[in-house]
C-alpha positions as CSV (number, residue, x, y, z in Angstrom):
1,X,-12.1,31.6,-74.1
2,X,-14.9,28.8,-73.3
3,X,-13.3,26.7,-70.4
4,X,-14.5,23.5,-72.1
5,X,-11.9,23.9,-74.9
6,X,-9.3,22.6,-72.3
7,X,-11.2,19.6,-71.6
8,X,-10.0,16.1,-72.4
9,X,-10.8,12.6,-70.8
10,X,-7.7,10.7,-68.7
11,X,-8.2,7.2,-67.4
12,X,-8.0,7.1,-63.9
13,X,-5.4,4.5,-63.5
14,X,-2.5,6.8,-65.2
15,X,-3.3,9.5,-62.3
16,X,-0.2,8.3,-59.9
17,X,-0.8,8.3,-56.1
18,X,2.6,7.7,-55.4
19,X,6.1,8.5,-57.3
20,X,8.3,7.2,-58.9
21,X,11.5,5.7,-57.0
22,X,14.1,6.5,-57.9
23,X,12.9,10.6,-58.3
24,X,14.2,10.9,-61.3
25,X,13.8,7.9,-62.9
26,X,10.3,9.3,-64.1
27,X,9.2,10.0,-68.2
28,X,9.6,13.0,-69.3
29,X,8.0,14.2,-72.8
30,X,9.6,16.5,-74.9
31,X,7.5,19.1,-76.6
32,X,10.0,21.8,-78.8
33,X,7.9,23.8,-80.8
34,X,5.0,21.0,-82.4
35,X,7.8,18.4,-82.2
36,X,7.3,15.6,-79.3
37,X,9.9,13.0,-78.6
38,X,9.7,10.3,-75.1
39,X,12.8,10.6,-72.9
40,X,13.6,10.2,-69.6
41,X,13.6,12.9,-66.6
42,X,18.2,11.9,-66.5
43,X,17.7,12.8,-70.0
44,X,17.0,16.6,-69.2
45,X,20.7,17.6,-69.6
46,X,21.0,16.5,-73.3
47,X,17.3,18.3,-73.8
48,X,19.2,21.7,-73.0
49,X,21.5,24.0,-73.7
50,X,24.5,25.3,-72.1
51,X,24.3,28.6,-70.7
52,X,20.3,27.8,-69.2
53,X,19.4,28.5,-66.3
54,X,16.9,26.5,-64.5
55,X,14.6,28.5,-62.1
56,X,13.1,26.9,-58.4
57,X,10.7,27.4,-56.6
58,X,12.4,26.7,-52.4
59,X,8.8,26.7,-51.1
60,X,8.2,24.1,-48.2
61,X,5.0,22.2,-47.8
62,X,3.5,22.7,-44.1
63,X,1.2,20.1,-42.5
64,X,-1.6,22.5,-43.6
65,X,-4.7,20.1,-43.1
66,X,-6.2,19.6,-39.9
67,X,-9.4,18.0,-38.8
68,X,-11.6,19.4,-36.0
69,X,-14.5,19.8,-33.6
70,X,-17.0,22.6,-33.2
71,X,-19.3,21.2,-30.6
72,X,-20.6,18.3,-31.9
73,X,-19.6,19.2,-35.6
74,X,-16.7,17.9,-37.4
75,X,-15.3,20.9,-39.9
76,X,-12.0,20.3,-41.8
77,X,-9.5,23.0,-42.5
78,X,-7.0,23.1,-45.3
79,X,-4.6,26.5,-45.0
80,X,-3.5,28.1,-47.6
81,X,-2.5,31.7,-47.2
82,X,-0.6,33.0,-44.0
83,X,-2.3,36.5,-42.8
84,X,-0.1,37.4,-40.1
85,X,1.9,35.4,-37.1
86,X,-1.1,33.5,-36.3
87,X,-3.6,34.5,-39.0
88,X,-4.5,31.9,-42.0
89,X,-7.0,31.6,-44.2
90,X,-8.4,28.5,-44.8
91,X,-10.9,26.4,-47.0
92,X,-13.6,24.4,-44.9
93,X,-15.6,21.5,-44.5
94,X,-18.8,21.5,-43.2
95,X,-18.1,25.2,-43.3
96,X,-22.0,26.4,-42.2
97,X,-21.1,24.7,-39.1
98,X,-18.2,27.0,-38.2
99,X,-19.3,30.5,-37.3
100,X,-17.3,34.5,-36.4
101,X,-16.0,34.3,-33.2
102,X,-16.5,30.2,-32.7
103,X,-13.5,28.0,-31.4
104,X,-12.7,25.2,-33.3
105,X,-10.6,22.4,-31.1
106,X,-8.2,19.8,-33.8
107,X,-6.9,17.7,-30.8
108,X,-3.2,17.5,-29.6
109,X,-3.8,20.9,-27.8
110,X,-4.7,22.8,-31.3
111,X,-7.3,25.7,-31.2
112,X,-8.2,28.6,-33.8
113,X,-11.4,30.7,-33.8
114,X,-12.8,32.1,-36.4
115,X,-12.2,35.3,-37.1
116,X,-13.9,36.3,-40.6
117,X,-16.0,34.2,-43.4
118,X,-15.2,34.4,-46.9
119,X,-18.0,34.2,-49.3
120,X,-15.5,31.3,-50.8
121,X,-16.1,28.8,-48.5
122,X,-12.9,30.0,-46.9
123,X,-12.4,31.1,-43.1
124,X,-9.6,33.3,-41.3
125,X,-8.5,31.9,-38.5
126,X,-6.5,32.9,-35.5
127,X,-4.4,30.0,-34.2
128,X,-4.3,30.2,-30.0
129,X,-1.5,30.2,-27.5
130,X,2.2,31.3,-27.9
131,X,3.7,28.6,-29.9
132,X,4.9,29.1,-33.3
133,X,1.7,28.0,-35.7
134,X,4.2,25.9,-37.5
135,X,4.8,24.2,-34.4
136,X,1.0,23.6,-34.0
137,X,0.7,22.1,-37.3
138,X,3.5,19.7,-37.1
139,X,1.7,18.2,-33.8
140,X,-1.8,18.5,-35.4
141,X,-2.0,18.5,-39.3
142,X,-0.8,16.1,-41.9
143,X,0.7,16.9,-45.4
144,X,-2.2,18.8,-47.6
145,X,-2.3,15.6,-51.1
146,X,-3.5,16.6,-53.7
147,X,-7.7,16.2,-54.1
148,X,-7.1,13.7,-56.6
149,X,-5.0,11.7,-54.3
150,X,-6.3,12.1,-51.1
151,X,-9.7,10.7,-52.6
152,X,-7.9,7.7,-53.4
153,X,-6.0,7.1,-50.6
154,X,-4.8,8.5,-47.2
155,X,-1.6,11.0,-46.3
156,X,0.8,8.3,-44.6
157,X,4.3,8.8,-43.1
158,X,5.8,8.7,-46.6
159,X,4.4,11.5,-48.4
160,X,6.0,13.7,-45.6
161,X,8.9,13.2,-47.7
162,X,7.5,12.4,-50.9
163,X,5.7,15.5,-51.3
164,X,9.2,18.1,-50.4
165,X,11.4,18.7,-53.1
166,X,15.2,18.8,-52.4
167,X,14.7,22.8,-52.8
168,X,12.3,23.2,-49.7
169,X,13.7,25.7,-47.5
170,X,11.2,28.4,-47.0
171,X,8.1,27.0,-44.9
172,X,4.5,28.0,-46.1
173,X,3.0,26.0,-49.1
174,X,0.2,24.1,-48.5
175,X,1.1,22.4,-52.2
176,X,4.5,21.0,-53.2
177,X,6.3,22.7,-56.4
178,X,6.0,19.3,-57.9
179,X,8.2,19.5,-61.0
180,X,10.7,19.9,-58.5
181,X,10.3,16.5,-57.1
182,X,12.1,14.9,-59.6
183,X,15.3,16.4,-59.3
184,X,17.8,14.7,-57.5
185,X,21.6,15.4,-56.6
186,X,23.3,13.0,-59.5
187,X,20.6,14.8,-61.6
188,X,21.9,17.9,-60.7
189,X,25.7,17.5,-60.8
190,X,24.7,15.9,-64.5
191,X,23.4,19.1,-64.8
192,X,26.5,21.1,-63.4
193,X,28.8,19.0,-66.1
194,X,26.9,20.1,-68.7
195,X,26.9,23.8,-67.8
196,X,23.1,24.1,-67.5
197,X,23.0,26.7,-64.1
198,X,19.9,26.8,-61.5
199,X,18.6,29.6,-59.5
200,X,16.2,29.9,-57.1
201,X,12.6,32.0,-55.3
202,X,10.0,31.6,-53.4
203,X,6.3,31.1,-54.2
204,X,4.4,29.9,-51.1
205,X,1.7,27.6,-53.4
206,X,-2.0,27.8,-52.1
207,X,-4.7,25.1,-51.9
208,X,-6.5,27.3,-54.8
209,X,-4.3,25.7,-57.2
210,X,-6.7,22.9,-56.7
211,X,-9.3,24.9,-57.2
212,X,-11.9,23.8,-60.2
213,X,-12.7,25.9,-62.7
214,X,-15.8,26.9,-62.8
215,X,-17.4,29.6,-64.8
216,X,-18.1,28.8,-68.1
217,X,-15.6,31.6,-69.9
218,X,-12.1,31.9,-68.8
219,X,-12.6,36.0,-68.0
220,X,-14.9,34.5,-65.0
221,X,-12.7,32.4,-62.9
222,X,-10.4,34.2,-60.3
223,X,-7.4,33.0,-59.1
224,X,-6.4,33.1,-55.8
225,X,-3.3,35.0,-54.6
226,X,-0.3,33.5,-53.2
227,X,2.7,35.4,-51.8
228,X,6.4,35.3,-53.4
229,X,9.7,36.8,-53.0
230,X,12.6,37.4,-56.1
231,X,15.5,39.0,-54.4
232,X,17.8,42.0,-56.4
233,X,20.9,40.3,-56.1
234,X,18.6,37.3,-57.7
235,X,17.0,39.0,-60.5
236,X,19.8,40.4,-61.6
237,X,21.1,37.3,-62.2
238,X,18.4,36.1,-64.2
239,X,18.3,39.6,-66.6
240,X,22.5,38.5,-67.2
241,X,21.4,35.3,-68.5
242,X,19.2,36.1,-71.1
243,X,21.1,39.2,-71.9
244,X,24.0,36.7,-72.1
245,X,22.1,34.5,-74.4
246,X,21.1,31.8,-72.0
247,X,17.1,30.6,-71.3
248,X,15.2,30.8,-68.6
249,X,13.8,27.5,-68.2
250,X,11.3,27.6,-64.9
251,X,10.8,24.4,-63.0
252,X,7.3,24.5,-61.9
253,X,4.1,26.6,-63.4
254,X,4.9,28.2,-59.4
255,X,8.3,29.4,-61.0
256,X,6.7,30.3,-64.3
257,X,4.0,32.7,-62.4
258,X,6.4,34.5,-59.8
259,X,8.7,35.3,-62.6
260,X,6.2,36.3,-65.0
261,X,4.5,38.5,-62.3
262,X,7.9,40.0,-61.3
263,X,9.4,41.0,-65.0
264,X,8.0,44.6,-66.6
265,X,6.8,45.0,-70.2
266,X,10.5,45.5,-71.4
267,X,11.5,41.9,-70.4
268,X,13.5,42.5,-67.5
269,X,12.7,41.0,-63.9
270,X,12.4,42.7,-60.9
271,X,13.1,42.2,-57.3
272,X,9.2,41.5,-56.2
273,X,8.3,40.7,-52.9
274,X,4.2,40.4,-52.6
275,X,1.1,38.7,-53.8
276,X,0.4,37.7,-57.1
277,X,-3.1,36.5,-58.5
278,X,-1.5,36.1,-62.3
279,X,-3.9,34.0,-65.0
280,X,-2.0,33.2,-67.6
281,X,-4.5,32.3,-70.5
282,X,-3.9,31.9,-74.2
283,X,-3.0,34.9,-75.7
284,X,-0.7,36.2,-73.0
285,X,2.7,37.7,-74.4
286,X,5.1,36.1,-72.2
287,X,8.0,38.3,-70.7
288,X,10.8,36.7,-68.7
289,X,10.3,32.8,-69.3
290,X,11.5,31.0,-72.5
291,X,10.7,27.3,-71.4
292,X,8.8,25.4,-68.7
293,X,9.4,21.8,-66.8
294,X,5.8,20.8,-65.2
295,X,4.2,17.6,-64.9
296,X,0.9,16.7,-66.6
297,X,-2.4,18.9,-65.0
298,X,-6.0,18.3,-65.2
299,X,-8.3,18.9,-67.5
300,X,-10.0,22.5,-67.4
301,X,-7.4,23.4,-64.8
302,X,-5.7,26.8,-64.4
303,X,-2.9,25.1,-65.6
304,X,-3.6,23.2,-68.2
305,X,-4.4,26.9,-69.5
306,X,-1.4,27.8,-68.8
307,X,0.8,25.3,-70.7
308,X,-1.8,26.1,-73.8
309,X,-0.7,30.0,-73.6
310,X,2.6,28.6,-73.1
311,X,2.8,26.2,-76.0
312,X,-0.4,26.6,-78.1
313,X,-3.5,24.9,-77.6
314,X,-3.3,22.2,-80.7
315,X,-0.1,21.3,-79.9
316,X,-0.6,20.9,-76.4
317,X,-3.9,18.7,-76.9
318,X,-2.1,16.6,-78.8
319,X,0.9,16.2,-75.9
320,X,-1.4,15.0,-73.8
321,X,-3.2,12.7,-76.1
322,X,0.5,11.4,-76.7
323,X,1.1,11.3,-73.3
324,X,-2.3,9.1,-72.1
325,X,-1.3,6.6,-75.3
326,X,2.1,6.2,-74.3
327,X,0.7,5.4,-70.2
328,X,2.9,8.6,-69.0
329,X,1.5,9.4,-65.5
330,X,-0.6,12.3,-64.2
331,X,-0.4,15.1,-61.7
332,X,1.7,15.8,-59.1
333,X,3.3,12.1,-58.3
334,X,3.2,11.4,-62.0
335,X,5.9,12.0,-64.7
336,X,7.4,15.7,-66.8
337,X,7.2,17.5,-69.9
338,X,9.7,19.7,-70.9
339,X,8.0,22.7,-72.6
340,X,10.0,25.0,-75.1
341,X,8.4,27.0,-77.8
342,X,8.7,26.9,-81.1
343,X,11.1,30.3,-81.2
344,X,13.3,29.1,-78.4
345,X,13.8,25.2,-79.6
C-alpha cells in the first residue's frame, strides 16, 4: 500500500509533552467496530467484558541516551538493541564523525568504542570496564523521550517516572509501553471487581519505533527487530482464555506484536523467546489478539498502519479526525483508544 494513505494533519498543540495527572484520569475513545463513543481511561472496566484478559508488556525503559566526545566531535547515542553483556547497537548523531575501532568518552567515567557501522546510521558499541552497562547508563544517560518531545523540550527528573509504567520490571527498552502508563492500582482493582484478568511478557521496545517511514510503498520500509519473551506456563494461559471464551485485549501495539509473532496459523500462542521484526499492514489476518488499548500515533507511522490492519483504514481515519475535533491528546503522554473490531464488539 502507498505510505501516504496513512497521512493526516495534527495541530501541534494536541501532541502532549507531559501526562496527564492523575494516570488515569486521561480520554479514552471507544472505537467497537465503526461505532466511536468519548469515555474516560476509569471507564475501561464498563468498556469490557468479563472473562478478558488484558495483556502487558513489563519492559523497563533504561537511560538509553547519552551524549559524547570523539576528539573534538560531539556524537550522540541513543541504544536500542542489547547485543551481548556489553554490546548495543545504537543510532548516532554526527555519526561520520565516529569511526571502527574509535573511543567515544560520555563523561562520568563512561566509554564505548565502536565496534561495527551499520549502513543505518546505527553503530555497535562495546561499553568499557567491569560495571554492569546498566550501571553505566544510570550515571551517564537520561531517559530516551520520544522525538516529538524531546524537540520540544528537555528529559527532566520527572519523566524518570513519567515515562515507566507500573508493569516495568524487566530492564532494556529504550521506549516506554505507553498505553501502559495509564493504568494505575484503583484502575486495576476496578478491574479485578469486574472480573476483567491481566497477564503479562516482555518486549524490550527499540528506538526504531520512532523511526519514519520512508519509502514510498509499505513493502519498502523494514522494521527493526526487538527481542521478547512469552513464557509456556504464560501462553498457556492465554490459549485457556480464548478457548474459554474470553478476549485477548493487548495493552500496547508492543503487546499486540510479541503476541502476534508468538501464535501459529491455528491461533494458538507459543512460548517464544527471540527477535521479532513483525509489520503488521492492512490486510494481515490476525491470530491471537481480538482487541488493542494504544494511544494516538503519528501519521505515516508503523503504527498508525497497524491500528488500520487492526480496525480498517476508514474507520480508523475517521477516529482520529474525531479524536483531533474533540482536543484528545497525541502520542505517548497523550490520551487512549480502546480498539475492538467489529466481530469482537
Amino acid at each position: 500500500m502507498r505510505v501516504d494513505l496513512f497521512d493526516f494533519e495534527l495541530p501541534q498543540d494536541q501532541i502532549a509533552l507531559r501526562p496527564t495527572r492523575p494516570r488515569d484520569s486521561a480520554r479514552l475513545l471507544a472505537v467497537k467496530g465503526d461505532a466511536i463513543s468519548d469515555h474516560s481511561v476509569l471507564d475501561l472496566p464498563d468498556l469490557l467484558r468479563p472473562g478478558d484478559v488484558l495483556v502487558f508488556n513489563d519492559t523497563k525503559v533504561i537511560p538509553a541516551q547519552l551524549e559524547g566526545r570523539r576528539g573534538d566531535a560531539g556524537i550522540g547515542a541513543t541504544l536500542h538493541k542489547r547485543e551481548g553483556p556489553r554490546e548495543w547497537w545504537a543510532f548516532l548523531r554526527n555519526a561520520k564523525r565516529a569511526r571502527v575501532g574509535d573511543n567515544i568518552d560520555f563523561g562520568q567515567g563512561v566509554h564505548a568504542s565502536v565496534v561495527e557501522k551499520g549502513e543505518d546510521g546505527s553503530a555497535l558499541l562495546h561499553f568499557h570496564g567491569e560495571e554492569p552497562v546498566e550501571v553505566l547508563l544510570e550515571r551517564a544517560g537520561r531517559m530516551p523521550l520520544p522525538p516529538y518531545i524531546a524537540s520540544k523540550r528537555a528529559a527532566d527528573v520527572e519523566d524518570r517516572a513519567d515515562y515507566q509504567t507500573m508493569f516495568a520490571r524487566e530492564e532494556g527498552a529504550v521506549a516506554a509501553p505507553t498505553a501502559a502508563l495509564h493504568f494505575t492500582p484503583r484502575l486495576l482493582e476496578a478491574l479485578d471487581e469486574h472480573g476483567i484478568g491481566r497477564e503479562t511478557l516482555t518486549l524490550h521496545v527499540g528506538a526504531g519505533t520512532f523511526l519514519p517511514v520512508k519509502a514510498e510503498e509499505t513493502t519498502g520500509h523494514k522494521m527493526h527487530a526487538e527481542w521478547g519473551r512469552i513464557g509456556g506456563a504464560t501462553a498457556e494461559r492465554l490459549n485457556a482464555v480464548r478457548s474459554s471464551g474470553g478476549r485477548l485485549i493487548a495493552v500496547g501495539t508492543t503487546s499486540l506484536r510479541l503476541l502476534e509473532s508468538a501464535a501459529g496459523d491455528d491461533g494458538a500462542i507459543r512460548s517464544f523467546e527471540g527477535d521479532t521484526a513483525i509489520f503488521i499492514t492492512p490486510g494481515y489476518r490476525f491470530k491471537a489478539v481480538d482487541g488493542l488499548i494504544t494511544n494516538f500515533h503519528l501519521p505515516k507511522s508503523t503504527l498508525f498502519m497497524l491500528v488500520s490492519a487492526l480496525m480498517g483504514l476508514d474507520v480508523m481515519k475517521s477516529a482520529y479526525r474525531h479524536a483531533i475535533e474533540q482536543r484528545y491528546r497525541f502520542y505517548s503522554y497523550g490520551d487512549a483508544s480502546l480498539l475492538l473490531p467489529r466481530h469482537d464488539t
